[in-house]
C-alpha positions in Angstrom: -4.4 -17.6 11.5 -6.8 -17.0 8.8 -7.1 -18.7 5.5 -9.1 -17.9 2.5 -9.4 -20.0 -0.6 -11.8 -18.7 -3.6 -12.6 -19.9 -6.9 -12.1 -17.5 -9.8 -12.6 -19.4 -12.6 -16.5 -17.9 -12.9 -14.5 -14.5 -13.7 -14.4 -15.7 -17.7 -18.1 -15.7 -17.7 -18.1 -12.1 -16.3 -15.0 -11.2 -18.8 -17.1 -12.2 -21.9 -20.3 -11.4 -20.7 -19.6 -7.5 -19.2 -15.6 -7.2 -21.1 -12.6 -6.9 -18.9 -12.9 -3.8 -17.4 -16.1 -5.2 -15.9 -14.3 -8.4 -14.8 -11.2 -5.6 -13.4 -13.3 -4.0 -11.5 -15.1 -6.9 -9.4 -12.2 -9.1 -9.2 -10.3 -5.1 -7.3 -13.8 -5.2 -4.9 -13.4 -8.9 -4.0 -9.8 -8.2 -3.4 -10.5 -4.9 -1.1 -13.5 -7.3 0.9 -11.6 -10.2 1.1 -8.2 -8.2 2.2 -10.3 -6.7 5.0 -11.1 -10.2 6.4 -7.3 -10.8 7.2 -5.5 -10.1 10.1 -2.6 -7.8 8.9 -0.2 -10.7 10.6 -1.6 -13.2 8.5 -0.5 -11.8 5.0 2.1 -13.3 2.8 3.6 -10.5 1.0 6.4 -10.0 -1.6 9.5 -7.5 -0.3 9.1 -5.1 -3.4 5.1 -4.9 -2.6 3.7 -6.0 -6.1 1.6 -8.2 -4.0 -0.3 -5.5 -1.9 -2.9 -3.4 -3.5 -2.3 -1.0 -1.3 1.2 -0.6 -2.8 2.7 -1.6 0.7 7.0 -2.1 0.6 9.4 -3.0 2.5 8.9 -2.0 6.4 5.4 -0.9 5.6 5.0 -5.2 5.6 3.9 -6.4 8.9 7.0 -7.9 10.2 5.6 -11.5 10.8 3.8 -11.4 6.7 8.0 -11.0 5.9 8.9 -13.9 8.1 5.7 -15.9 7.1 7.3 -15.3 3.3 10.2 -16.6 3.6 9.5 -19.3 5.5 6.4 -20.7 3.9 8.5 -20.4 0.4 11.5 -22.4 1.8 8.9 -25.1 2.8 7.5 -25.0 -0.9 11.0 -25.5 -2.4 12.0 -27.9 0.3 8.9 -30.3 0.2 7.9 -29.9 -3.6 5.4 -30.3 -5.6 3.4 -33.0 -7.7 4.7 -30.9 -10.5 8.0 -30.2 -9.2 10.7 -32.1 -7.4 11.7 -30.6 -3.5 15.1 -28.6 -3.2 17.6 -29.9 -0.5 18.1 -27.4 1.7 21.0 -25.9 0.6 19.6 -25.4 -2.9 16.0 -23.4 -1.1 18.4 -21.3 0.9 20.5 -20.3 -2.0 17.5 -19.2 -3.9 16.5 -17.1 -0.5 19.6 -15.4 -0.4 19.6 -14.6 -4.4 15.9 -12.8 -3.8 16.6 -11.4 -0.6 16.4 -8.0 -1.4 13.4 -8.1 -3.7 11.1 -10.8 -3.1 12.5 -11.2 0.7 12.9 -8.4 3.6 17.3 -8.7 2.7 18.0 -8.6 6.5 15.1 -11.7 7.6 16.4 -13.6 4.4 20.2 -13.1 5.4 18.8 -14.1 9.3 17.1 -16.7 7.9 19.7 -18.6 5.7 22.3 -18.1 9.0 19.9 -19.6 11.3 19.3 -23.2 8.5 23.0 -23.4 8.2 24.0 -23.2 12.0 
């Protein structure tokens, strides 16, 4: 599985050093280099595609980046945050089934939510 973790917050420098457009542009390399590095199977992406640069949707997602998405954001409601409380586990899947369909492939989120309840 690959992992990358970057810091961004030099980007203000760039933004009121070069403007935004400047800023735009590197941060849309560093997103092209650093999408290149991953492993297509390793991608967390969003159902409707707003995620992907490459404008991606739906079945275009690697099928495990839609079960990686669904499951990595049940374990975020489930387990919490220091900011936020966890979700029992019938509140997480409820929120699954209500984006299936646009944040969630609807037929791995429906799949999903029968598999936790059985």
């Amino acid at each position: 599985m690959s992992w990358i973790m970057c810091d961004v917050n030099g980007m203000k420098v760039v933004n009121d050093t070069y403007g935004h457009q400047a800023g735009d542009e590197l941060l849309c390399r560093v997103a092209y280099i650093l999408r290149n590095c991953v492993r297509d199977e390793d991608l967390v992406a969003r159902w409707a595609g707003d995620v992907y640069p490459e404008g991606l949707v739906g079945k275009e997602i690697p099928l495990l980046a839609r079960i990686i998405s669904i499951v990595d954001a049940y374990d975020v409601m489930t387990t919490g945050r220091p900011y936020k409380e966890p979700m029992s586990k019938e509140e997480a899947l409820a929120e699954i089934k209500r984006c299936a369909g646009s944040q969630f492939d609807l037929e791995l989120a429906e799949e999903f939510v029968n598999m936790m309840m059985s």
